[in-house]
C-alpha positions as CSV (number, residue, x, y, z in Angstrom):
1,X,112.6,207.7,105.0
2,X,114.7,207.9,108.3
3,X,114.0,211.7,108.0
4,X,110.3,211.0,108.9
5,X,109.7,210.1,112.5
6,X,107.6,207.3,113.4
7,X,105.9,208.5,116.1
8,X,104.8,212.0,115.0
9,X,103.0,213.1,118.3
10,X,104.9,211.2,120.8
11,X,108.6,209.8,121.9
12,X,109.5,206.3,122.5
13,X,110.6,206.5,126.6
14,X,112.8,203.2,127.5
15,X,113.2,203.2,131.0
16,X,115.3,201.1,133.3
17,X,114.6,200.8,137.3
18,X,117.0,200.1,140.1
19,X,120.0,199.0,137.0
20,X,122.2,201.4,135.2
21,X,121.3,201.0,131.5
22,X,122.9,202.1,128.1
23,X,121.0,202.3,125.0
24,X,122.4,202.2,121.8
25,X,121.5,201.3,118.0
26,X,117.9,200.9,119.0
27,X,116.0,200.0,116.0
28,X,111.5,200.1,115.7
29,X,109.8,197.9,112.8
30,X,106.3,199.2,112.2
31,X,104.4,195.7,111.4
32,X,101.7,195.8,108.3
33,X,98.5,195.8,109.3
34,X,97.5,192.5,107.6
35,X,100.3,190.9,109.6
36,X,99.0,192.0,112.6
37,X,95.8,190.4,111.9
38,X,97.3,186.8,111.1
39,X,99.8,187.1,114.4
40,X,95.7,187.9,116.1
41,X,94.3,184.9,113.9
42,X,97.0,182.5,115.2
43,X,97.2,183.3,118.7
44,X,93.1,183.2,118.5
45,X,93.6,179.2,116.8
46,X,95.8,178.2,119.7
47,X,93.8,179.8,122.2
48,X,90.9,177.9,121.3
49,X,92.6,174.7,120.9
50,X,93.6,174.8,124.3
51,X,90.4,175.6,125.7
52,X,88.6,172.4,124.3
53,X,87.8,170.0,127.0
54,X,88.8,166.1,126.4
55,X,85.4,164.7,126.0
56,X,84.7,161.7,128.1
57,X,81.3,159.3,128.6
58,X,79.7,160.4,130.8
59,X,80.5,164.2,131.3
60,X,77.8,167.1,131.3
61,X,78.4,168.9,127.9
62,X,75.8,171.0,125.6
63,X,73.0,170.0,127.1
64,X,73.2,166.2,128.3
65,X,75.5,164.1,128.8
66,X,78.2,162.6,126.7
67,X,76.8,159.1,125.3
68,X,79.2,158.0,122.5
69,X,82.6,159.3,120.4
70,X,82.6,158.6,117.1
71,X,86.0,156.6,116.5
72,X,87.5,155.8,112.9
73,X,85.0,153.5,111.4
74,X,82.2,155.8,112.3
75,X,80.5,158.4,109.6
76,X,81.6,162.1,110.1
77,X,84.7,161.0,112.5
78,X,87.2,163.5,112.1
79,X,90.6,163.3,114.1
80,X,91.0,167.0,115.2
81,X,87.9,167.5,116.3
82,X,86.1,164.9,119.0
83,X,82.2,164.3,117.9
84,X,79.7,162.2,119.0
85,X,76.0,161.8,120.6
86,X,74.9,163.5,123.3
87,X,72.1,161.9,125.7
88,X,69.3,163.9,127.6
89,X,70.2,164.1,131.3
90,X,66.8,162.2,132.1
91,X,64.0,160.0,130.5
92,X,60.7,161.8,129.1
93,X,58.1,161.5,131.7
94,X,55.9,158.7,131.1
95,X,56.3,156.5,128.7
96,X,55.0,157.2,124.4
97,X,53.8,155.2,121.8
98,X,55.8,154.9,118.2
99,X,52.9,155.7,116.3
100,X,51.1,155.3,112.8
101,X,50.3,151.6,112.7
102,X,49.6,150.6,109.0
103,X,52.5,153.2,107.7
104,X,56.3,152.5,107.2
105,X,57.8,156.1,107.3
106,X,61.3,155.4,108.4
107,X,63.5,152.2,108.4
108,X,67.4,153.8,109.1
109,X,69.0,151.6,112.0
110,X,72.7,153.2,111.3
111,X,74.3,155.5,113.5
112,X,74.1,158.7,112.8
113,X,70.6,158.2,110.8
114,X,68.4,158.7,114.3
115,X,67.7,162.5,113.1
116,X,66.6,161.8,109.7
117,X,64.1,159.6,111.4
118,X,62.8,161.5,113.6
119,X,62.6,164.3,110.8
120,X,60.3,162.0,108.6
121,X,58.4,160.8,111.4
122,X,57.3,164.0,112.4
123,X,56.4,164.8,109.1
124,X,54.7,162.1,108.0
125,X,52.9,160.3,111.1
126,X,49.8,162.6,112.4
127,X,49.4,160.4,115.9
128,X,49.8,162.9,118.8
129,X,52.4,162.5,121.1
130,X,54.6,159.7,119.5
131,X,58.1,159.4,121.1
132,X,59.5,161.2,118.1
133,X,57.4,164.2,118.3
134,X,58.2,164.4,121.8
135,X,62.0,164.2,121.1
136,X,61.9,166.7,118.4
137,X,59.3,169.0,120.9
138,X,62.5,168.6,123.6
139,X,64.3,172.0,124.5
140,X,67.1,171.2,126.8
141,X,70.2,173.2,127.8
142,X,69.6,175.6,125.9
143,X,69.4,173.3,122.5
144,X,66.5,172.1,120.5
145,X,67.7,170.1,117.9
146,X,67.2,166.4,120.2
147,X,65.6,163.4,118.4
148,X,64.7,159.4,118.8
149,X,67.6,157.4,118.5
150,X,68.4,154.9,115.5
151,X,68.2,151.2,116.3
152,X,72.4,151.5,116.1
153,X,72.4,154.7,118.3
154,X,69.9,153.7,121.6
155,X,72.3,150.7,121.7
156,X,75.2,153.0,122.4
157,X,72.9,154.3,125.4
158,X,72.9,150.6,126.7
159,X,76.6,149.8,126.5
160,X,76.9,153.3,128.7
161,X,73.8,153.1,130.3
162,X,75.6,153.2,134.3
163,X,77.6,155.9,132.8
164,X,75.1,158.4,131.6
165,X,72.4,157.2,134.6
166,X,69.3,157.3,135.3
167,X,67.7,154.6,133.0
168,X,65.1,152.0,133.7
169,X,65.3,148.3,133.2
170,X,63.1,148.4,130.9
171,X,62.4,149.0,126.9
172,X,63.4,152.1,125.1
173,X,61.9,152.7,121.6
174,X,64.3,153.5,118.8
175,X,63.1,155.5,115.6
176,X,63.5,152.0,113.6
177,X,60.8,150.9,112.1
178,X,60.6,146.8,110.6
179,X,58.0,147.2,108.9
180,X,54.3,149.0,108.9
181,X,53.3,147.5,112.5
182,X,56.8,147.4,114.6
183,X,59.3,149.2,115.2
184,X,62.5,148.5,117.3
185,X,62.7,148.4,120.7
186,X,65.4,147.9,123.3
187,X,65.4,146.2,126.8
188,X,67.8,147.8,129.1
189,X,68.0,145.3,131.4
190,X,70.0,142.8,129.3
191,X,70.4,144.4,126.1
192,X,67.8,142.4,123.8
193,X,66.4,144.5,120.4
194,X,63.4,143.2,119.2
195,X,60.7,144.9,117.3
196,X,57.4,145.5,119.0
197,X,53.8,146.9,118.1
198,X,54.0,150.5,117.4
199,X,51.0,151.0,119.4
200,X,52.4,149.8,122.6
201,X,53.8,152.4,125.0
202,X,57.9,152.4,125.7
203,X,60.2,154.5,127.9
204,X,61.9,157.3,125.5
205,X,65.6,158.5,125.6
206,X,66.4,162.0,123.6
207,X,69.9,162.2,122.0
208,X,71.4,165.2,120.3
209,X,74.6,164.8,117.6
210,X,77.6,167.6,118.4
């Protein structure tokens, strides 16, 4: 109704400094309120898009520092959004035992399969202070939700291992177990995976998934 002014309380004041102006035919849309909210949704999208960081190897991020990025061939890629394995800034002090000799609890060596591990090895080991338990016990940067590596997974801390830093020459326990005695093991100093006694004590490396 052009009757009806759209601004009941208030004029519209157009002003012009320092230049002569002329207004004429000036015409106001009034813009639905659910199209104001997808115009707010949109910019919010691009907003966010922009602020994502380019994730490489080696940079600080949510808690560690980044180990891995999942590329095409890896479970749960996805080729918007950069995902990958995050490694603890540091070692665990000391060095931990795998735990529960004469029990095979959890045999996943794929990438991605570290967590589930760690889950079931938690649950169903009752030796004190295994690497896993210490893992999952972790609370760093603010996240909780770190575990014991896969076989797969600790091998991607190798090929970075001068990257990320701070690891010894030494072997790392995985959260793979062989069989009811061993479990595997890495050595950083040339790469070798073997499977060693669960009893024996090894260095331990937390990872976290984003």
């Amino acid at each position: 109704d052009r009757n009806m002014p759209i601004f009941e309380k208030e004029q519209i004041e157009l002003q012009a400094h320092r230049t002569m102006a002329f207004y004429r035919n000036i015409y106001v849309r009034e813009i639905p309120a659910d199209e104001t909210t997808t115009v707010g949704i949109s910019e919010k999208i691009e907003k966010d898009v922009v602020a994502a960081p380019t994730l490489t190897i080696g940079m600080n991020y949510k808690g560690g520092k980044v180990a891995y990025l999942l590329t095409a061939s890896d479970p749960g890629y996805d080729p918007n959004v950069q995902h990958g394995i995050i490694a603890a800034v540091a070692d665990l002090p000391g060095e931990a035992v795998w735990g529960c000799n004469e029990k095979f609890i959890a045999g996943r060596s794929t990438l991605g399969s570290g967590n589930q591990n760690t889950i079931d090895i938690v649950s169903g080991c009752s030796t004190a202070e295994t690497a896993a338990k210490m893992c999952s016990n972790l609370v760093q940067g603010g996240y909780d939700d770190w575990y014991l590596p896969s076989k797969d997974e600790l091998n991607k801390l190798y090929l970075q291992k001068k990257t990320i830093g701070g690891f010894k020459e030494f072997c790392y326990w995985s959260s793979t177990e062989t069989g009811k005695y061993n479990a595997c093991s890495q050595i950083f100093d040339n790469g070798f995976q073997t499977a060693n006694d669960k009893s024996t004590t090894f260095n331990v490396r937390p990872i976290r998934s984003f």
